[in-house]
C-alpha positions in Angstrom: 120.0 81.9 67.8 118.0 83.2 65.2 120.7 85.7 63.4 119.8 87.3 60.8 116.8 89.2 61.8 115.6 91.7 63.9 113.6 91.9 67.0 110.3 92.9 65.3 111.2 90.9 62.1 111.5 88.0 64.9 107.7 88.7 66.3 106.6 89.0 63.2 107.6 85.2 62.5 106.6 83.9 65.7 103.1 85.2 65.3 103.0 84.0 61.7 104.4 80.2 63.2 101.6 80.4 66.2 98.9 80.9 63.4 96.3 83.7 63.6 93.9 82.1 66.6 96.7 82.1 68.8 98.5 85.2 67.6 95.2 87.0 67.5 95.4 86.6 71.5 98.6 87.6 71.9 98.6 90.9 69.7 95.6 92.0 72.6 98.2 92.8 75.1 100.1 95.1 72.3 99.4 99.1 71.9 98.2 99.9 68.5 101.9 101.3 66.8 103.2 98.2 67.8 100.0 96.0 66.2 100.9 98.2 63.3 104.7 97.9 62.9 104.2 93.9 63.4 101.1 94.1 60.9 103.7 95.3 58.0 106.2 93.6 59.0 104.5 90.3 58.8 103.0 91.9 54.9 106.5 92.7 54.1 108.3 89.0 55.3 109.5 87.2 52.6 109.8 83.2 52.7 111.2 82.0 55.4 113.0 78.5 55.8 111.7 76.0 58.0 115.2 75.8 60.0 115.2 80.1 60.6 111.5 79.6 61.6 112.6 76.7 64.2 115.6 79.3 65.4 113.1 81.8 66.2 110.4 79.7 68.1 113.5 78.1 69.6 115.0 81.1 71.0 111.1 82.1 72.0 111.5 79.0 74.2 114.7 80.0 76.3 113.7 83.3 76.2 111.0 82.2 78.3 112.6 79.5 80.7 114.9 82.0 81.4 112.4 84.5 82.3 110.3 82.1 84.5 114.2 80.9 86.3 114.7 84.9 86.9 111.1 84.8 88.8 111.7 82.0 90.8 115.2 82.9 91.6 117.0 86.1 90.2 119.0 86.7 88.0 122.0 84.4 89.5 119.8 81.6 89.6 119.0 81.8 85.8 122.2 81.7 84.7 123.5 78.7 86.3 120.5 76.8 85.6 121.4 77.8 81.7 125.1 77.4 81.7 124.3 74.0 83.0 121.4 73.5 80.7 123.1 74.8 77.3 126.5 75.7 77.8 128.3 79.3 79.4 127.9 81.1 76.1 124.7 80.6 75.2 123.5 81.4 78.7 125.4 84.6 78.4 123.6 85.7 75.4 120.2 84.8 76.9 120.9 86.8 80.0 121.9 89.6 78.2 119.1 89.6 75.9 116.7 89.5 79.0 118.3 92.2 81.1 117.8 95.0 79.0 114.0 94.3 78.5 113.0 93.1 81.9 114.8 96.3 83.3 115.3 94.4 86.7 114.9 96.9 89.9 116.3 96.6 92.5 115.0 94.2 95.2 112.9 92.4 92.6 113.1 89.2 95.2 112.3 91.1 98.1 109.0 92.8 96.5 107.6 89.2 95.7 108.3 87.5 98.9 106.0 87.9 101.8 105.6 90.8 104.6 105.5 88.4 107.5 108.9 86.6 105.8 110.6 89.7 104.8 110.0 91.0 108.5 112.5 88.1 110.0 115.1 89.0 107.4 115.4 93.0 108.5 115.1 92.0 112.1 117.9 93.7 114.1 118.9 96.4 111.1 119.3 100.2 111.2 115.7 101.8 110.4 117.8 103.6 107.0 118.3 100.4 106.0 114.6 99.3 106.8 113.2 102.7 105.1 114.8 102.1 101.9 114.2 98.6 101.6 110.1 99.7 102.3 110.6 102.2 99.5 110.7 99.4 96.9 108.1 97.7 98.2 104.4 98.1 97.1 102.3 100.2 99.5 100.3 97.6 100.7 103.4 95.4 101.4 105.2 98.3 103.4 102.2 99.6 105.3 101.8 95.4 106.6 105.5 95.6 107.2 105.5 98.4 109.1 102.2 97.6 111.4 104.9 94.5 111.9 108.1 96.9 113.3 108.9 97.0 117.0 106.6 100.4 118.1 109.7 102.5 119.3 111.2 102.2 115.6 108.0 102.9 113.1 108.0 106.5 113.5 111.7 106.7 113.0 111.4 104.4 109.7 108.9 106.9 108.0 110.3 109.7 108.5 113.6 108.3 107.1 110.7 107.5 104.3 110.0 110.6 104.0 113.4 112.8 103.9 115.0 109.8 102.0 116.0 111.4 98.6 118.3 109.2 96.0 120.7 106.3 97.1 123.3 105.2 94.7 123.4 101.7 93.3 126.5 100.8 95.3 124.8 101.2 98.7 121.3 98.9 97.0 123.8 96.5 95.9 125.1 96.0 99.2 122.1 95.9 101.0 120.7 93.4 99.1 123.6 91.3 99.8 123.1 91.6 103.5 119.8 90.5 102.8 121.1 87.6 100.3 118.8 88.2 97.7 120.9 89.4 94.9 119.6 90.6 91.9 122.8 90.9 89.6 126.0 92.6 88.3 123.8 94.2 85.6 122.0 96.5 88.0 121.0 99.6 86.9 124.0 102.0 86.7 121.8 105.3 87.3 120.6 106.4 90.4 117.4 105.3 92.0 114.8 107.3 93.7 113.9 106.0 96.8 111.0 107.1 99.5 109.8 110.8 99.8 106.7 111.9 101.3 104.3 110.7 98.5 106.0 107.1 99.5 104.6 107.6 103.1 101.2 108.5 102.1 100.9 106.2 100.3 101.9 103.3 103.3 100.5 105.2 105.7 97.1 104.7 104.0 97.2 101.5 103.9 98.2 101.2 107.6 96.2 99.9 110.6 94.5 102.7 112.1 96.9 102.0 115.6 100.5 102.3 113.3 99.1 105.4 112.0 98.1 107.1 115.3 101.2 105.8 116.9 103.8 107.3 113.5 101.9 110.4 113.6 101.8 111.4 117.2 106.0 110.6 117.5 106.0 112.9 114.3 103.8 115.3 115.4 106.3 116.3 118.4 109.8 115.0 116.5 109.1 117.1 113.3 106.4 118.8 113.2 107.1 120.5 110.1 107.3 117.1 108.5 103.9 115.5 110.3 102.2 118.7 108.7 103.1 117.7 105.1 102.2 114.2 105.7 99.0 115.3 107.2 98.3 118.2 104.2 98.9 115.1 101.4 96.9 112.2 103.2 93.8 114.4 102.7 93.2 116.8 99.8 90.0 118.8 99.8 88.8 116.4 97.1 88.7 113.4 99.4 85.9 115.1 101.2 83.8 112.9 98.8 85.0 109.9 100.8 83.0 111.2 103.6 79.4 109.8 104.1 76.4 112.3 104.4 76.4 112.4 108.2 80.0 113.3 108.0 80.2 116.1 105.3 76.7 118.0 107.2 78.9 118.0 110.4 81.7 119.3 108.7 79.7 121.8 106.9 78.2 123.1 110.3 81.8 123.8 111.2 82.7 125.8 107.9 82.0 129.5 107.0 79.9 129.9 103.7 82.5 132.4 102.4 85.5 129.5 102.9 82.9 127.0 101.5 82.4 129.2 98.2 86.0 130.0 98.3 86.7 126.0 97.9 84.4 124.9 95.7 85.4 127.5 92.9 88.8 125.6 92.5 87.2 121.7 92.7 85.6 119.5 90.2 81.9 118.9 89.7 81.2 115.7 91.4 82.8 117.7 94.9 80.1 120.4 94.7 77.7 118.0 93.7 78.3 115.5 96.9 78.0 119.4 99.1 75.2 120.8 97.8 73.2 117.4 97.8 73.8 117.6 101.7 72.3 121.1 102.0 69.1 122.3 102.2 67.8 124.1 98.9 67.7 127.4 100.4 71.5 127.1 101.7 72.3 125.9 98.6 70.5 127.9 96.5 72.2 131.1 98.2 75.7 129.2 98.1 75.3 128.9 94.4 74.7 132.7 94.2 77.1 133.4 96.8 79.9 132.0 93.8 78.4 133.5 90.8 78.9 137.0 92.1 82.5 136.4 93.5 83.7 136.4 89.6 87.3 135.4 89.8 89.2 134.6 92.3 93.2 133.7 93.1 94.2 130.1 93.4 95.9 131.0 96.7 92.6 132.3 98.0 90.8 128.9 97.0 93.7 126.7 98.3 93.6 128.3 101.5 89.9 128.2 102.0 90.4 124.5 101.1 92.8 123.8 103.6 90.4 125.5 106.3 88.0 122.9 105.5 90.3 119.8 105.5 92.0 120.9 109.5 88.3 121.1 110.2 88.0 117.9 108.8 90.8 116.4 110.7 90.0 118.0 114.0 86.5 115.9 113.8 88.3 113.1 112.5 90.6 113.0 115.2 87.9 113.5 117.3 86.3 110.2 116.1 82.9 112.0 115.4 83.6 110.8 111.3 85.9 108.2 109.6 87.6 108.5 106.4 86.9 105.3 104.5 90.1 104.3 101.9 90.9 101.5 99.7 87.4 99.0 100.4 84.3 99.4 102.1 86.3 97.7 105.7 89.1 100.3 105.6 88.9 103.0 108.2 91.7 105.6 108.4 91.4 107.9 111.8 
């Protein structure tokens, strides 16, 4: 190993080694105090021999077969492919090296392999265990995994989702053995928050409009109280924009002027812009008067004006006379 030298004092050689075509590429991906603290390091290197130079590009090198042996098979896999490679101790000091600055999480395996895979290892398992292994998932990845869950069990998986607040590193450690995808003994020693209701938004979003009706209406009469905050956080006042024009002028039919002045005094510009471009210039001429003269106003009064507007906007949703398009121009929520 390079000894001697720092981290930065490390990239500063490397970069001068690569030459400045190559290291001009590189420094791209860096934030500007870090360009900076390399740029005066590399002023402020003296000579360096050829053999510390070859240390340095050397350890580069296993610094980066061990990170591509981590990605194609944890942490475990990485280390035996060293130790067999270049001997127990230098593996060690690799591996240690590497597991303070990738920061592994847990079920890094699990959040690379595929939904459709992943679905026949969690066949048969309590839904806690399903919910929190969906919590480290990307959104996309546990809304497809979910749509993929026997019906009778989805609800109950997001709403354990949903009231699932922090699970120790103990119980992730054991999971992931069940699952035999083990990350390593060097798992974070913290706690780890896992799921919440922002966590189902944000699958439930990205559900197929039949897993979402399905969730919501076993919600709706399990816990209400919980189906309500779902409801209030998958649509925000702001998201009217995501209507079309045919679907914010039947909306607006629905809505009292006083609520509609209410909720536009607490919104940004491009909301009362996407309104007031589907009115006619005498309702919005008298709309814009209507908020000049109410002068200030409490931000409970404009929140609940707002949330007038959205249950009318779900009660039209729900019955299918607009769609709330999400994510791409072929994504319908209901």
């Amino acid at each position: 190993m390079a000894g001697g030298f720092t981290g930065l004092q490390k990239a500063a050689i490397l970069l001068i080694t690569l030459g400045p075509e190559r290291s001009s590429e590189i420094i791209k991906f860096l934030s500007e105090p870090e360009i900076e603290q390399l740029t005066l390091e590399m002023a402020n290197l003296r000579k360096v021999s050829e053999e510390q130079r070859d240390s340095v590009v050397d350890e580069f090198h296993k610094m980066c077969l061990a990170s591509n042996y981590i990605a194609q098979g944890g942490i475990d896999y990485a280390r035996d492919v060293l130790e067999r490679a270049l001997g127990e101790q230098k593996a060690f000091d690799i591996i240690s090296r590497l597991s303070t600055s990738l920061k592994m999480r847990p079920f890094d395996l699990v959040r690379r392999s595929d939904p459709k895979q992943l679905f026949s290892f969690i066949q048969g398992e309590h839904p806690q265990t399903i919910a929190l292994i969906m919590t480290h998932l990307p959104a996309e990845k546990a809304a497809t995994l979910l749509s993929s869950l026997p019906q009778e069990i989805q609800a109950e998986v997001t709403k354990r989702i949903a009231l699932m607040g922090r699970t120790s590193p103990e119980v992730l450690k054991e999971i992931e053995k069940v699952l035999e995808h083990k990350i390593s003994n060097l798992a974070p020693t913290d706690y780890t928050s896992s799921g919440g209701i922002q966590a189902v938004v944000d699958m439930l979003n990205r559900a197929d409009p039949g897993t979402l009706k399905i969730v919501m209406d076993v919600l709706e009469m399990d816990d209400p109280d919980l189906a309500e905050q779902i409801k209030r956080q998958m649509f925000v006042f702001e998201d009217i924009v995501l209507l079309d024009d045919r679907g914010i002028q039947l909306v607006l039919r629905e809505v009292e002027t006083k609520d509609l002045a209410l909720a536009l005094k607490g919104t940004n510009e491009e909301v009362t812009n996407k309104i007031l471009s589907n009115m006619s210039s005498r309702a919005s001429s008298m709309l814009k008067e209507d908020m000049q003269f109410m002068g200030p106003v409490r931000l409970r009064e404009v929140e609940e004006a707002q949330q007038k507007i959205v249950k009318v906007i779900r009660k039209l949703e729900e019955a299918g006379a607009i769609v709330i398009s999400r994510g791409g121009a072929d994504e319908i929520i209901y």
